[in-house]
Each structure stands twice: as structure tokens, then as C-alpha cells.
N, C-alpha and C positions, 0 to 999 in steps of 0.2 A: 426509572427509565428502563426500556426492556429492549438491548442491545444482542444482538443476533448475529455472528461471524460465523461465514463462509471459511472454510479450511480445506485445503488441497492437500495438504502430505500428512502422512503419517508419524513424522515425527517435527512436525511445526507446532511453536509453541505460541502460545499467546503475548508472550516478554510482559511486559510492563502497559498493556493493556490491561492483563488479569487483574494487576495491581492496582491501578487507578481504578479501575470498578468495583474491588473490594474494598477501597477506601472510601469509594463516594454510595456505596453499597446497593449500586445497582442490579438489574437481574441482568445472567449473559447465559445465552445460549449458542452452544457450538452445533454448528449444520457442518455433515461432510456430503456433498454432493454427489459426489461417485459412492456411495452407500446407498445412493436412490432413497434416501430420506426424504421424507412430507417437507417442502416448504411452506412458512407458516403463512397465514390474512395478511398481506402485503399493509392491511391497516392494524395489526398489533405489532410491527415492529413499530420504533422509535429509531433506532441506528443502527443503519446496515454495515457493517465492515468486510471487505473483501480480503481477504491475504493473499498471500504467494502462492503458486507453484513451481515445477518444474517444469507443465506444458505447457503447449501456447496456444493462445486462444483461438488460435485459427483451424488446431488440430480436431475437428467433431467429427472426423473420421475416425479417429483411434481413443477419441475419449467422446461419446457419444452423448453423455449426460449433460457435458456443455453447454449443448443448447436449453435441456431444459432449467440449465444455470442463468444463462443470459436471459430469456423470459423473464425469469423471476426479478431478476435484477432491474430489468427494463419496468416492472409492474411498480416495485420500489419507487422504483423515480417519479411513475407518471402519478401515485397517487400523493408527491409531494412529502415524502419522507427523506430522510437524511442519509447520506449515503457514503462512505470512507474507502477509497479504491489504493490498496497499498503492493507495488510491484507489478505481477498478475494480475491484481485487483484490479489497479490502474487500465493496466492493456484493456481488460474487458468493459470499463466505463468508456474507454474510447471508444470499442468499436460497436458500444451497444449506444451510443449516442450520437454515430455515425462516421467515427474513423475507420482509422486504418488500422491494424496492427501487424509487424514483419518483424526481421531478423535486422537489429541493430548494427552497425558496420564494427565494432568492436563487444566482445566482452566487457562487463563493467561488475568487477567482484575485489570485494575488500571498502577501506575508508579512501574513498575521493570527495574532492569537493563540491560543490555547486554553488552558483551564483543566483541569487536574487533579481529577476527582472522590476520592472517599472511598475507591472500590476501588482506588487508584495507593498508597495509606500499603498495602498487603500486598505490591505489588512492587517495591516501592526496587532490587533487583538487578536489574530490566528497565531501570529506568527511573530515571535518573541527571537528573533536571529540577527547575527551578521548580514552584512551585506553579500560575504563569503565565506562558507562553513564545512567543513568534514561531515558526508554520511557514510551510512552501511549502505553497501549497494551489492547486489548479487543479481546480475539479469544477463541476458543477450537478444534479446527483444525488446521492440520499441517501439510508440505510436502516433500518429498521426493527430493535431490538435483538432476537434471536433467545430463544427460551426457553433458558436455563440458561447464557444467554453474562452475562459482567459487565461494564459500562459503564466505562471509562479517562479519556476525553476529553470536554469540549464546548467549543461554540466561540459567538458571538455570534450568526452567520449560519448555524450548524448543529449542532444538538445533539447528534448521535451522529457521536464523532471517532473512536472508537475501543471495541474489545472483545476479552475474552479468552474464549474456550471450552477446558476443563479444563483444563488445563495444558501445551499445546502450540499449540495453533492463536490465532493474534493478527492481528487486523486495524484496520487504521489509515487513516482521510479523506485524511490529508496523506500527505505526502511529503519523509520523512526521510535518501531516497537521492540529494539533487540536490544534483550541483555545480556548477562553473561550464558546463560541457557540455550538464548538463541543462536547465539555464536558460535560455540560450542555445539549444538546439534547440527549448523550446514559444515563445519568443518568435520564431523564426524560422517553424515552421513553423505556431502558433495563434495569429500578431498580430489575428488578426479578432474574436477573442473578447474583448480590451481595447476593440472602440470600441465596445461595448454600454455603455448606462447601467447602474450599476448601484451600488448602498452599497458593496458587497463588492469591486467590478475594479479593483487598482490601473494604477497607468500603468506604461509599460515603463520608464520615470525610477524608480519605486520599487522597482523588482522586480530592477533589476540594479544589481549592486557592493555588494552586501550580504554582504560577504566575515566578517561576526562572524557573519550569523546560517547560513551556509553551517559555520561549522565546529560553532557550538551542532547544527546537523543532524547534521553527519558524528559526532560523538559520540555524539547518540541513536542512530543507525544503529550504530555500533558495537557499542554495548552490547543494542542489541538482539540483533545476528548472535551476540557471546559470550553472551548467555543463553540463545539454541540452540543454537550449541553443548555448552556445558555439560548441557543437559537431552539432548541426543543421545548424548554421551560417556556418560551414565550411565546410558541403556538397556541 
């Protein structure tokens, strides 16, 4: 399978995505956008992943290459490949699918919960969870659910955590790919974003050595990459 992740920062790690594709020994190639790097034949990916950043997708004034991010990302979709929109990712599956994306009413960084809506009882094979669960969350933007996508998640501080579009394209608020690396590099490199007030910002005491809910992650994340797989295997 020849998996291809979009990356916005400079010091973002893959977590335990690296891992499950070195285990399932597939090929991964990292694209950084703003490097004005080749995007590849929209029909030699297999599965697209989007990550994080620190912009937002509205910003193509100040980050200009965006758009020829979104293109690509929109050509992904219509030629029917698979597609993982994680954080940022997310924002931009909304608004390349025809949301919105804006400035969320709180900050949402550190482990908070989310709740399972009604359309998660049809994916039990995505989705191996509680009914109510701790994620990683680090954003202040948020988006608007697209026409004919289904709602998965909400959270107390943000109501749209997640969506599915027909049966291949998924995107998700949080951050089911972090490990101890990943942690450890936003608290290294976004400490300044903890000494804002805020309901939502925990302290960097909360946010590290949370070694049960790192692995509740790496499991979702797991099970997510086997349920693309599987639906790519049987194209």
C-alpha cells in the first residue's frame, strides 16, 4: 500500500503511524507543501493523510501554497482514493468538501474527552472505543459539517470532532497519532500556547506521562489504518 502524508511543521512527527506501517511494511512517503514539492498521480496514492498545523486553512494569504494543497487534496477525493484528515487535516477535508472552517470559541489543548455520536453504532470496525474517551487535542479552530459527510464525535469545547464522507475519506479534531515524541515535541516547540487562559489549556503537568491514555491512542490509530487498509485491499 503506498501511503503518502501531507506535513505542515517542521518539527511534526509521524507517532505511531511510522510504526504501524513499518509493521505492516508498507511504503510512506512524506510531502511537505510549503517546500513547493511535486504532488504525486492522484492515482498512485493509496492513502492520503493529512496532519496538523499551526495555520489555518483559511490563511492563503500568508501561506500561499495552500491552495495548491487543497487542489490536490480535492483531486484525491474525486478520483476515489482514501483519504485521513487529522486536526488541520480535518479543517481542510471540510472546507475542500464544502464547509466552513473559523476560529473555534475556546482553545482545546491537552487530554479531554469526546463523546460518540449515533453514527459511530454503524462503525464498530473503525472504531474500537467507549462510548466516552480521553483524546489529544491541540487546535483553536473548527469546522463546519459538510453536506452528505456524517458526524462521529463531539467534545464539550467543540462540537464537530469528527466525520465520515462515503466510505473512504475520515476526518478527525484530535490526535490519535501521538506518542511520547509527539508530545514532547508540541510541548517543546507550542509551550506558549499553555500560558493562555483558558477552560480547555491544560498544564504541561497534565498533558505528560499519561502513558494509559497514549496507548487507548495508539489502538484507535491502529484500527483506524487496518480499516483502510481493508477497504483498499478490496478495491
Amino acid at each position: 500500500m503506498k501511503i503518502h502524508c501531507l506535513v505542515h511543521l517542521d518539527f511534526e512527527t509521524l507517532g505511531n503511524i511510522r510504526e504501524w506501517t513499518c509493521e505492516k511494511e508498507h511504503s510512506l512517503h512524506v510531502i511537505v507543501p510549503s517546500e513547493k514539492q511535486l504532488f504525486p498521480d492522484p492515482e498512485d496514492v493509496d492513502l492520503l493523510i493529512i496532519m496538523g498545523g499551526l495555520m489555518s486553512v483559511y490563511q492563503e494569504a500568508e501561506y500561499p501554497w495552500l491552495k495548491q494543497e487543497k487542489e490536490f487534496v480535492e483531486s484525491v477525493i474525486s478520483c476515489g482514493k482514501a483519504v485521513y484528515g487529522i486536526c488541520f487535516g480535518a479543517q481542510m477535508l471540510s472546507e475542500v468538501l464544502g464547509g466552513q472552517v473559523s476560529q473555534n470559541q475556546y482553545r482545546e489543548i491537552g487530554w479531554h474527552k469526546v463523546r460518540a455520536l449515533d453514527e459511530l453504532n454503524k462503525n464498530k470496525q473503525l472504531f474500537h472505543v467507549q462510548d466516552e474517551f480521553a483524546v489529544f487535542q491541540w487546535h483553536g479552530d473548527t469546522f463546519t459539517l459538510p453536506n452528505g459527510c456524517r458526524r462521529l464525535f463531539e467534545s464539550e469545547a467543540c462540537s464537530e470532532q469528527g466525520f465520515i464522507y462515503g466510505d473512504r475519506v475520515l476526518a478527525l479534531q484530535f490526535h490519535p497519532e501521538v506518542d511520547v515524541c509527539c508530545v514532547e515535541s508540541l510541548l517543546e516547540n507550542c509551550s506558549s500556547d499553555l500560558a493562555e487562559d483558558g477552560k480547555y489549556i491544560s498544564s504541561e503537568n497534565e498533558i505528560r506521562g499519561r502513558d494509559d491514555l497514549l496507548e487507548v491512542s495508539a489502538n484507535l490509530m491502529f484500527s483506524i489504518l487496518d480499516w483502510f487498509e481493508n477497504i483498499i485491499e478490496k478495491t
